[in-house]
PyMOL CGO cylinders between C-alpha atoms (Angstrom):
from pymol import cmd
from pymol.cgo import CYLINDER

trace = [
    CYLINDER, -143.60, -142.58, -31.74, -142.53, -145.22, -29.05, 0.3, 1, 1, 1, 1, 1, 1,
    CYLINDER, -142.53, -145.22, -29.05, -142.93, -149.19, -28.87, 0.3, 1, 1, 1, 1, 1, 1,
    CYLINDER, -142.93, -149.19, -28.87, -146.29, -149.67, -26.74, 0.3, 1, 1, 1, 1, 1, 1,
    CYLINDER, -146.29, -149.67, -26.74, -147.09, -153.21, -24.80, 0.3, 1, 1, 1, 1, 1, 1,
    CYLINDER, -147.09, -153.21, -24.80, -150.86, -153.01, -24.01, 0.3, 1, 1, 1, 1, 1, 1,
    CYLINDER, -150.86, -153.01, -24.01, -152.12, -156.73, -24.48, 0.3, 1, 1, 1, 1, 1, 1,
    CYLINDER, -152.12, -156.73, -24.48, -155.41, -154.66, -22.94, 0.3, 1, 1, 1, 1, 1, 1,
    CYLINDER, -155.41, -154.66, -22.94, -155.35, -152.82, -26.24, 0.3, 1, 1, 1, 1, 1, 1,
    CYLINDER, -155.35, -152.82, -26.24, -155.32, -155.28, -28.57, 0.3, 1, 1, 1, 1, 1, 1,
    CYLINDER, -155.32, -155.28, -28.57, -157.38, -157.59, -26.75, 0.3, 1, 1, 1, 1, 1, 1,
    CYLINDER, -157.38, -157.59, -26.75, -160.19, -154.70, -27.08, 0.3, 1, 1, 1, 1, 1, 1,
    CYLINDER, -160.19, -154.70, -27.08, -159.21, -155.01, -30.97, 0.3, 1, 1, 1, 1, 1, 1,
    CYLINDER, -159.21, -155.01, -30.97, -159.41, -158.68, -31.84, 0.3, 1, 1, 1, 1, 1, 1,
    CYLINDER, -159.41, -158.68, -31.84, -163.22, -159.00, -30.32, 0.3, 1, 1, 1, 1, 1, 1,
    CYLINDER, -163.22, -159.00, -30.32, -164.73, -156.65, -32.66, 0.3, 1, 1, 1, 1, 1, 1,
    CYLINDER, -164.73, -156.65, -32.66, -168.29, -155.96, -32.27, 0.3, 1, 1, 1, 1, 1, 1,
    CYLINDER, -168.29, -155.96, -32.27, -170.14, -156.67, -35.09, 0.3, 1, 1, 1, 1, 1, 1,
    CYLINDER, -170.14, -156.67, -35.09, -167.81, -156.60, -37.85, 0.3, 1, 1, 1, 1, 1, 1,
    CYLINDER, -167.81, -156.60, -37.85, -166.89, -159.91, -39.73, 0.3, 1, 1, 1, 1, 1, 1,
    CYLINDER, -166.89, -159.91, -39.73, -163.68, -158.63, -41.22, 0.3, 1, 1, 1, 1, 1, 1,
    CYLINDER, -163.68, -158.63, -41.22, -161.87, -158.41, -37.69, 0.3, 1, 1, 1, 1, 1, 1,
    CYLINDER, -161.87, -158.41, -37.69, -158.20, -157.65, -39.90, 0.3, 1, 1, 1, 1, 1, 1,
    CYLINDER, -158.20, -157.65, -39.90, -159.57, -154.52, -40.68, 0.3, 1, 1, 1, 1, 1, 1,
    CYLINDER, -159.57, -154.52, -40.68, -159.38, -153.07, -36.92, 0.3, 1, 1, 1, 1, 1, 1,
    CYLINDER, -159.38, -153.07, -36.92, -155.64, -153.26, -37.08, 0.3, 1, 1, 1, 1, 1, 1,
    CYLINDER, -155.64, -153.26, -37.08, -155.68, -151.47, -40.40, 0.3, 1, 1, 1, 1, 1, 1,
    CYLINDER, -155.68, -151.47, -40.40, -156.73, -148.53, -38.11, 0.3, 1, 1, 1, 1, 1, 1,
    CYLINDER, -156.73, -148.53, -38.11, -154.92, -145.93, -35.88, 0.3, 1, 1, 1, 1, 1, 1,
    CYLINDER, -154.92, -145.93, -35.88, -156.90, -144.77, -32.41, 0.3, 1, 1, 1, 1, 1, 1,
    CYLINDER, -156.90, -144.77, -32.41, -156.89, -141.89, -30.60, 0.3, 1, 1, 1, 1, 1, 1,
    CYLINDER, -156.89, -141.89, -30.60, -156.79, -143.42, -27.15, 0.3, 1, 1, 1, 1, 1, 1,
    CYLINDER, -156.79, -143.42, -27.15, -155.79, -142.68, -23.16, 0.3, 1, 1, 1, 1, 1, 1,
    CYLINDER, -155.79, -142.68, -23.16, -153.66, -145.61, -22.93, 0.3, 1, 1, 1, 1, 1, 1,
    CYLINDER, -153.66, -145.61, -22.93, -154.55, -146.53, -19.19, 0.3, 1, 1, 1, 1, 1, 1,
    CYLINDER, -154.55, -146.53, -19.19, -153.28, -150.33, -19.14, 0.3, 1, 1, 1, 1, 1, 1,
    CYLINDER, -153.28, -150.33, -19.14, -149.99, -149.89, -20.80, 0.3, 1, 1, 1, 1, 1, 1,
    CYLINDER, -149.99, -149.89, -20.80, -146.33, -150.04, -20.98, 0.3, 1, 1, 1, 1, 1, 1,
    CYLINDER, -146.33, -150.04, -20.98, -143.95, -147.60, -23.29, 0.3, 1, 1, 1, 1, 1, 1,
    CYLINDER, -143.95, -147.60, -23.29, -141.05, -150.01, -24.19, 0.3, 1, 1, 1, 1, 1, 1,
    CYLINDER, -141.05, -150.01, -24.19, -138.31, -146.96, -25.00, 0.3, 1, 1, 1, 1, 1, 1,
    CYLINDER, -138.31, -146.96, -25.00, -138.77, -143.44, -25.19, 0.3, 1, 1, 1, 1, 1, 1,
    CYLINDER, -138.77, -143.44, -25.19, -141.00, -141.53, -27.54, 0.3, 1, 1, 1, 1, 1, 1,
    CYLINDER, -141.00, -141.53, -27.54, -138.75, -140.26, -30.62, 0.3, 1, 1, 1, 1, 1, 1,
    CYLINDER, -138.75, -140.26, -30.62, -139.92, -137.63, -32.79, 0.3, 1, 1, 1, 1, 1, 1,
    CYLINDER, -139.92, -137.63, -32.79, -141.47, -138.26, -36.75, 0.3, 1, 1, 1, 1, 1, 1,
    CYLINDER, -141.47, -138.26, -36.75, -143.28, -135.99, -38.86, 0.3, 1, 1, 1, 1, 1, 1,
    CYLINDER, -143.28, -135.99, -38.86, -142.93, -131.87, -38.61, 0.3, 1, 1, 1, 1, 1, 1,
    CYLINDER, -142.93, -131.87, -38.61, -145.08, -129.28, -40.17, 0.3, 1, 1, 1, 1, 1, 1,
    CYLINDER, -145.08, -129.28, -40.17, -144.32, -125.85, -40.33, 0.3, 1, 1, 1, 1, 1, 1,
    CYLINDER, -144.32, -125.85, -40.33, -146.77, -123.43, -40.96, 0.3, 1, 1, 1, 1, 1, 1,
    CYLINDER, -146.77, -123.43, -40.96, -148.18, -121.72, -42.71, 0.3, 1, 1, 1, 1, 1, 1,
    CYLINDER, -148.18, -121.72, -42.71, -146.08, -122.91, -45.69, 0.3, 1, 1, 1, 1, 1, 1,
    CYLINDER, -146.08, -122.91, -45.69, -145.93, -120.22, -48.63, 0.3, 1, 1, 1, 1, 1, 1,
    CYLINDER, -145.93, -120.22, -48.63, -144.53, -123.19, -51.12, 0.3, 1, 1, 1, 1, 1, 1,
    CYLINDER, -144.53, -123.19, -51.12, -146.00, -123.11, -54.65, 0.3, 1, 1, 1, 1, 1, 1,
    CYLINDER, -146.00, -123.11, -54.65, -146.09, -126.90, -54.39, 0.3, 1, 1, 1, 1, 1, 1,
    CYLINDER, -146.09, -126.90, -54.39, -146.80, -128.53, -51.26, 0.3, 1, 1, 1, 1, 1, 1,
    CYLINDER, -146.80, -128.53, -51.26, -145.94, -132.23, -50.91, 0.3, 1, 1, 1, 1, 1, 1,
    CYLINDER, -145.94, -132.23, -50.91, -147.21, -133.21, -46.89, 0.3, 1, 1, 1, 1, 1, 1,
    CYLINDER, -147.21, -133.21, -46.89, -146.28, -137.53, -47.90, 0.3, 1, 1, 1, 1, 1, 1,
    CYLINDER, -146.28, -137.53, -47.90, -143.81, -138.23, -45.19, 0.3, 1, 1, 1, 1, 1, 1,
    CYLINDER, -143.81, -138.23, -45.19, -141.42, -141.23, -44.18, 0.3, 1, 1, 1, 1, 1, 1,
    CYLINDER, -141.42, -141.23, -44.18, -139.54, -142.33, -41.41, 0.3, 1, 1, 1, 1, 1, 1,
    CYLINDER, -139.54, -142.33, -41.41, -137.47, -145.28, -39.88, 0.3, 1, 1, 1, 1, 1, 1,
    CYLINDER, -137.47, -145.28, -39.88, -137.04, -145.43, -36.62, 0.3, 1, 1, 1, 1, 1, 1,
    CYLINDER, -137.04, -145.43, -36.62, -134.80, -147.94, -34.55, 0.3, 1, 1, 1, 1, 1, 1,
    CYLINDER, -134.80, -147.94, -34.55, -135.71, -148.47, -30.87, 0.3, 1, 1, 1, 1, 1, 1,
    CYLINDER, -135.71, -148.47, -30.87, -133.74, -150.64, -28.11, 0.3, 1, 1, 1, 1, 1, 1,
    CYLINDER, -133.74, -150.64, -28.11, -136.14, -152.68, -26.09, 0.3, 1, 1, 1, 1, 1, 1,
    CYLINDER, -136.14, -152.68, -26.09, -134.23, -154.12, -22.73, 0.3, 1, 1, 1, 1, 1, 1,
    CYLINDER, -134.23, -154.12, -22.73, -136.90, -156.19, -21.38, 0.3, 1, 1, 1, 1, 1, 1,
    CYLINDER, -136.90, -156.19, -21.38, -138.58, -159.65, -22.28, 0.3, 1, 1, 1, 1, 1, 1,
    CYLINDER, -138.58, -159.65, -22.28, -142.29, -158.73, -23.13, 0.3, 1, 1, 1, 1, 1, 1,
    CYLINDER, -142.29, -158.73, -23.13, -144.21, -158.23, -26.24, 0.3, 1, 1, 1, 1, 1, 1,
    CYLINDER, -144.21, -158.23, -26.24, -145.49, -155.42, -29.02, 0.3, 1, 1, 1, 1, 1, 1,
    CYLINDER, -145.49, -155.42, -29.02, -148.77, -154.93, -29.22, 0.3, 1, 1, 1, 1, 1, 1,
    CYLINDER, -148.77, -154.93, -29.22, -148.04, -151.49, -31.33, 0.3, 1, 1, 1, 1, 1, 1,
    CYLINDER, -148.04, -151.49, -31.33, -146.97, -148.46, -31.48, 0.3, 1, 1, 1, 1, 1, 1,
    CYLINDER, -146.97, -148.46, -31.48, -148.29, -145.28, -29.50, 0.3, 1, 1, 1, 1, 1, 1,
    CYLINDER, -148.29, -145.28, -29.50, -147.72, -141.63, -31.49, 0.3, 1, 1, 1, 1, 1, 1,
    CYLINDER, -147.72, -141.63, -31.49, -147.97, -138.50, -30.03, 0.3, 1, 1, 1, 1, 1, 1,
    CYLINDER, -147.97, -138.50, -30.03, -148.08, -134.48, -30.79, 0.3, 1, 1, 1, 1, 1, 1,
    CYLINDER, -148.08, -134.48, -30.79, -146.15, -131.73, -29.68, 0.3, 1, 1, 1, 1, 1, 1,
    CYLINDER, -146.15, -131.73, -29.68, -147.11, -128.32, -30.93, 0.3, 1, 1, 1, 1, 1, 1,
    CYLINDER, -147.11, -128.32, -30.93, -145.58, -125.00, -30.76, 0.3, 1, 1, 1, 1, 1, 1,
    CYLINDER, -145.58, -125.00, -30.76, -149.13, -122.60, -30.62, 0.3, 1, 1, 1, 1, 1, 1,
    CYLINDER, -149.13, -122.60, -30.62, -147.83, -118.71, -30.83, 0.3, 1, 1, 1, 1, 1, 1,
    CYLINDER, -147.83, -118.71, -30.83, -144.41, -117.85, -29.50, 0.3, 1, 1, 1, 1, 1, 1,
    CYLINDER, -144.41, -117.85, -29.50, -144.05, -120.33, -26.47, 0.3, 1, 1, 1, 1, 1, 1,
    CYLINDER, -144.05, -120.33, -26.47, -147.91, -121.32, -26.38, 0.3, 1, 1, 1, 1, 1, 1,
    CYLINDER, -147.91, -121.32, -26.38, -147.27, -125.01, -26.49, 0.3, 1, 1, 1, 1, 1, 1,
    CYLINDER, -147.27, -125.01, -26.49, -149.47, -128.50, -26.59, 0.3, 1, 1, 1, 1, 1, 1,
    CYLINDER, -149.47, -128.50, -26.59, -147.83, -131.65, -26.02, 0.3, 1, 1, 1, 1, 1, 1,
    CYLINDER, -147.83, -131.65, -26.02, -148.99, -134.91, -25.73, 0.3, 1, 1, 1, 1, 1, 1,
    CYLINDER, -148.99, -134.91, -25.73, -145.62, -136.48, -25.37, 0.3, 1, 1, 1, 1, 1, 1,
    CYLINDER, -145.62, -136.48, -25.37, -145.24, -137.68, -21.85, 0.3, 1, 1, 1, 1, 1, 1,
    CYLINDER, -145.24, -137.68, -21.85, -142.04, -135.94, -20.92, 0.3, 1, 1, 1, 1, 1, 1,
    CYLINDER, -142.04, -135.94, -20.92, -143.46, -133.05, -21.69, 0.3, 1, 1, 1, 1, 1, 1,
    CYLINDER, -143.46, -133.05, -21.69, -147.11, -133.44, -21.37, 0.3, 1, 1, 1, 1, 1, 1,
    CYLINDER, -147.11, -133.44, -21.37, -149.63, -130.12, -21.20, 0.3, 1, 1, 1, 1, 1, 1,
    CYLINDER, -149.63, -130.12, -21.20, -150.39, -129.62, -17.36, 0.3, 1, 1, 1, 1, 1, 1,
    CYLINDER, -150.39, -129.62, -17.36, -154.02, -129.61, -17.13, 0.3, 1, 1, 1, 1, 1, 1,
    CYLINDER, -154.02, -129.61, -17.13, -154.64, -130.85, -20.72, 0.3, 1, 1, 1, 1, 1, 1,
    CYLINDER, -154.64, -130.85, -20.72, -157.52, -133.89, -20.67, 0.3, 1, 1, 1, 1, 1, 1,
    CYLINDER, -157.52, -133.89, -20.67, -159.46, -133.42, -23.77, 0.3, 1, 1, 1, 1, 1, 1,
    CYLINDER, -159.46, -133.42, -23.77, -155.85, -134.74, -26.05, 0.3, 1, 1, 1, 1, 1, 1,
    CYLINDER, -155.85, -134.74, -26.05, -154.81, -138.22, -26.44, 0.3, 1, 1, 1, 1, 1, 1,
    CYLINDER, -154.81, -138.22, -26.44, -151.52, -140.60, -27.67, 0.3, 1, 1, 1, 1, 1, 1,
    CYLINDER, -151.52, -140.60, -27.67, -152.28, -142.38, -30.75, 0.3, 1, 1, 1, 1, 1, 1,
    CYLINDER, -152.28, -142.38, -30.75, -152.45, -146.07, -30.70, 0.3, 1, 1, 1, 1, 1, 1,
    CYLINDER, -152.45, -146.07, -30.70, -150.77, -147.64, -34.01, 0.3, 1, 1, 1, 1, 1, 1,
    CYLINDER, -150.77, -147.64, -34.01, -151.42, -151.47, -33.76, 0.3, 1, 1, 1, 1, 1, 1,
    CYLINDER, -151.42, -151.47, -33.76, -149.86, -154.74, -35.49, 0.3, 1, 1, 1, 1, 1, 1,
    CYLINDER, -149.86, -154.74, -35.49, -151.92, -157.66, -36.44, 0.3, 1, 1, 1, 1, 1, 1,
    CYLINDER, -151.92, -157.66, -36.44, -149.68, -159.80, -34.60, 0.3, 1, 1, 1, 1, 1, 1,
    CYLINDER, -149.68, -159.80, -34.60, -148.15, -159.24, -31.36, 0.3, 1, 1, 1, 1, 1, 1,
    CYLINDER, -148.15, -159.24, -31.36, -144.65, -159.43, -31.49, 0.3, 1, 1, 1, 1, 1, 1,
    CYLINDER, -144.65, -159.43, -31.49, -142.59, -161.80, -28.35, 0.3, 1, 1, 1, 1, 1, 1,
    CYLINDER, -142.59, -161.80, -28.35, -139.11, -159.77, -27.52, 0.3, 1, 1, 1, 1, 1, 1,
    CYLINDER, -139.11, -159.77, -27.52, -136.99, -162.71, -25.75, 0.3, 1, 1, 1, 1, 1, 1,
    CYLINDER, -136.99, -162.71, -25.75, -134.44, -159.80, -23.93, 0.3, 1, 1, 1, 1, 1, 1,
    CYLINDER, -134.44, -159.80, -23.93, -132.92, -156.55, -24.94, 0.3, 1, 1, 1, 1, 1, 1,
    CYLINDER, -132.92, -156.55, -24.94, -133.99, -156.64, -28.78, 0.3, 1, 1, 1, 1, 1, 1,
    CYLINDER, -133.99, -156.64, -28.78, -133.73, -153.97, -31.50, 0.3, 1, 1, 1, 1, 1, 1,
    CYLINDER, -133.73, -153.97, -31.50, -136.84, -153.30, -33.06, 0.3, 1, 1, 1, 1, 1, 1,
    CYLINDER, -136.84, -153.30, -33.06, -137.38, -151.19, -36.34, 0.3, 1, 1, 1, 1, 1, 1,
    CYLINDER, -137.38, -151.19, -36.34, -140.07, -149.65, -37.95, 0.3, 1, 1, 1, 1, 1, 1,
    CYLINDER, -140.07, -149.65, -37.95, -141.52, -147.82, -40.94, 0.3, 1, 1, 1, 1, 1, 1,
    CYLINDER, -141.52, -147.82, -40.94, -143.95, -145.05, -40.42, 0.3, 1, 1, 1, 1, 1, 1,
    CYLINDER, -143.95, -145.05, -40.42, -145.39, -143.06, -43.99, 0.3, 1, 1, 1, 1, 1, 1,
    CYLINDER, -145.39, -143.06, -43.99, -147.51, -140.58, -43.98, 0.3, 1, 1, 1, 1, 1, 1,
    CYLINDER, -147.51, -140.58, -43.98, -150.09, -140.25, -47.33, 0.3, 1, 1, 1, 1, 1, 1,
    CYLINDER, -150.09, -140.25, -47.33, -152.12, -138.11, -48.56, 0.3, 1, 1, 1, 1, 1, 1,
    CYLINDER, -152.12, -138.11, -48.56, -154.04, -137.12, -51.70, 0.3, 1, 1, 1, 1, 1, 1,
    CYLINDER, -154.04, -137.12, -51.70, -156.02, -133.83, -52.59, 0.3, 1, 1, 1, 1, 1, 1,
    CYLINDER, -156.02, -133.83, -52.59, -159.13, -135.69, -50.18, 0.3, 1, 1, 1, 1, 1, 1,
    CYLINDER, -159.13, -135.69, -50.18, -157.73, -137.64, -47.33, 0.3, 1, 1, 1, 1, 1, 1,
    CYLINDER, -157.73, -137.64, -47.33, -154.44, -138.53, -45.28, 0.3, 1, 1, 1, 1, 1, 1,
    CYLINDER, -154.44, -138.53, -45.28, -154.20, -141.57, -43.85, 0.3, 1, 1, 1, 1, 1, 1,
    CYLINDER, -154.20, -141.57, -43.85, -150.73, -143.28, -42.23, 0.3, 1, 1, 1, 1, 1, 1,
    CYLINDER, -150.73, -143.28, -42.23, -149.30, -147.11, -42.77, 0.3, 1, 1, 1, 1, 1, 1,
    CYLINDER, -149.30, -147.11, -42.77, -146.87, -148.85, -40.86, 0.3, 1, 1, 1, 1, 1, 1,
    CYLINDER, -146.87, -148.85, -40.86, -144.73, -151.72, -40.57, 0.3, 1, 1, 1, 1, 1, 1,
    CYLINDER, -144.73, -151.72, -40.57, -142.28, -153.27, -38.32, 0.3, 1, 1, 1, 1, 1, 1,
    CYLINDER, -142.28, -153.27, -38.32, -139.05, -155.15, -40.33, 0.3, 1, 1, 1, 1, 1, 1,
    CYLINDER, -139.05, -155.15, -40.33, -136.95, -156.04, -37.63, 0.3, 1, 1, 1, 1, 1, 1,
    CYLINDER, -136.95, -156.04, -37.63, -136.67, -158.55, -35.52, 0.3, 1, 1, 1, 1, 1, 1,
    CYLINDER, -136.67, -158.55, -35.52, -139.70, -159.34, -37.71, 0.3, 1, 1, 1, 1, 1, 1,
    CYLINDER, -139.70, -159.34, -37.71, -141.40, -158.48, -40.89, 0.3, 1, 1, 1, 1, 1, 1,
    CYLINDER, -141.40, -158.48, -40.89, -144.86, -157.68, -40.65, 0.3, 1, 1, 1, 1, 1, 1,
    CYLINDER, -144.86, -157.68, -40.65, -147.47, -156.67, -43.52, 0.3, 1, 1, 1, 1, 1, 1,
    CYLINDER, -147.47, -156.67, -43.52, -147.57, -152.92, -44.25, 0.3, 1, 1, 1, 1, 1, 1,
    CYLINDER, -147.57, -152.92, -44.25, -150.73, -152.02, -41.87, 0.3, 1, 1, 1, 1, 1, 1,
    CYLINDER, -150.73, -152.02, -41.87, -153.52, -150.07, -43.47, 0.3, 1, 1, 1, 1, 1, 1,
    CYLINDER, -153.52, -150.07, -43.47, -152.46, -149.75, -47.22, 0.3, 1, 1, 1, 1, 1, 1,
]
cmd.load_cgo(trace, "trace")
């Protein structure tokens, strides 16, 4: 998960089509190839799965803080999450740029946005809150930023 500028992005968000409820498109993570915008610190990693897992009782909720240090005067549109994936043995995919998958097109970053873009004045430290949910029929994930701002838990 990194700190994503992309006022492309969430301009594309807050003219929504035909919907009247236009909240509800930042209540929603996208799978996008994030042409038009900037990383604001380096990816750091969130959620691991191991598999398969021979537990009697398997509990896949997840949460995690994560600090970053922003060094430039610009703003947060979101957040952009990404996948790295050990296959068989060293058979990797990875969407993380460092480390991306030479030749691999069909696999994108995930775009995590905030209601309300957030101004950074200089080097700031920004934190946020990523959980992971799940029930016996769906997973879904919410966020929230708490500092240098408190925003609204997205997608509750």
């Amino acid at each position: 998960v990194a700190p994503l500028s992309s006022a492309r992005l969430h301009s594309d968000l807050s003219t929504p089509n035909a919907s009247k409820d236009s909240l509800s498109h930042y209540e929603t993570p996208y799978v996008v190839q994030i042409r038009n915008g900037r990383l604001l610190d380096q990816p750091q990693p969130c959620f691991t799965f191991s598999h398969p897992n021979w537990a009697s009782s398997i509990d896949n909720n997840r949460y995690k803080s994560f600090t970053f240090r922003v060094d430039r005067q610009t703003v947060v549109h979101g957040f952009s999450g990404y996948f790295d994936a050990v296959l068989y043995k060293d058979v990797t995919l990875s969407t993380v740029p460092a480390t991306h998958s030479k030749g691999m097109f069909s696999w994108f970053p995930i775009y995590f946005p905030i209601r309300v873009p957030i101004y950074l004045d200089g080097i700031s430290t920004l934190e946020v809150h990523f959980w992971r949910r799940c029930t016996r029929t769906k997973v879904w994930y919410e966020w929230a930023v708490i500092r240098p701002t408190t925003t609204p838990i997205h997608n509750v």
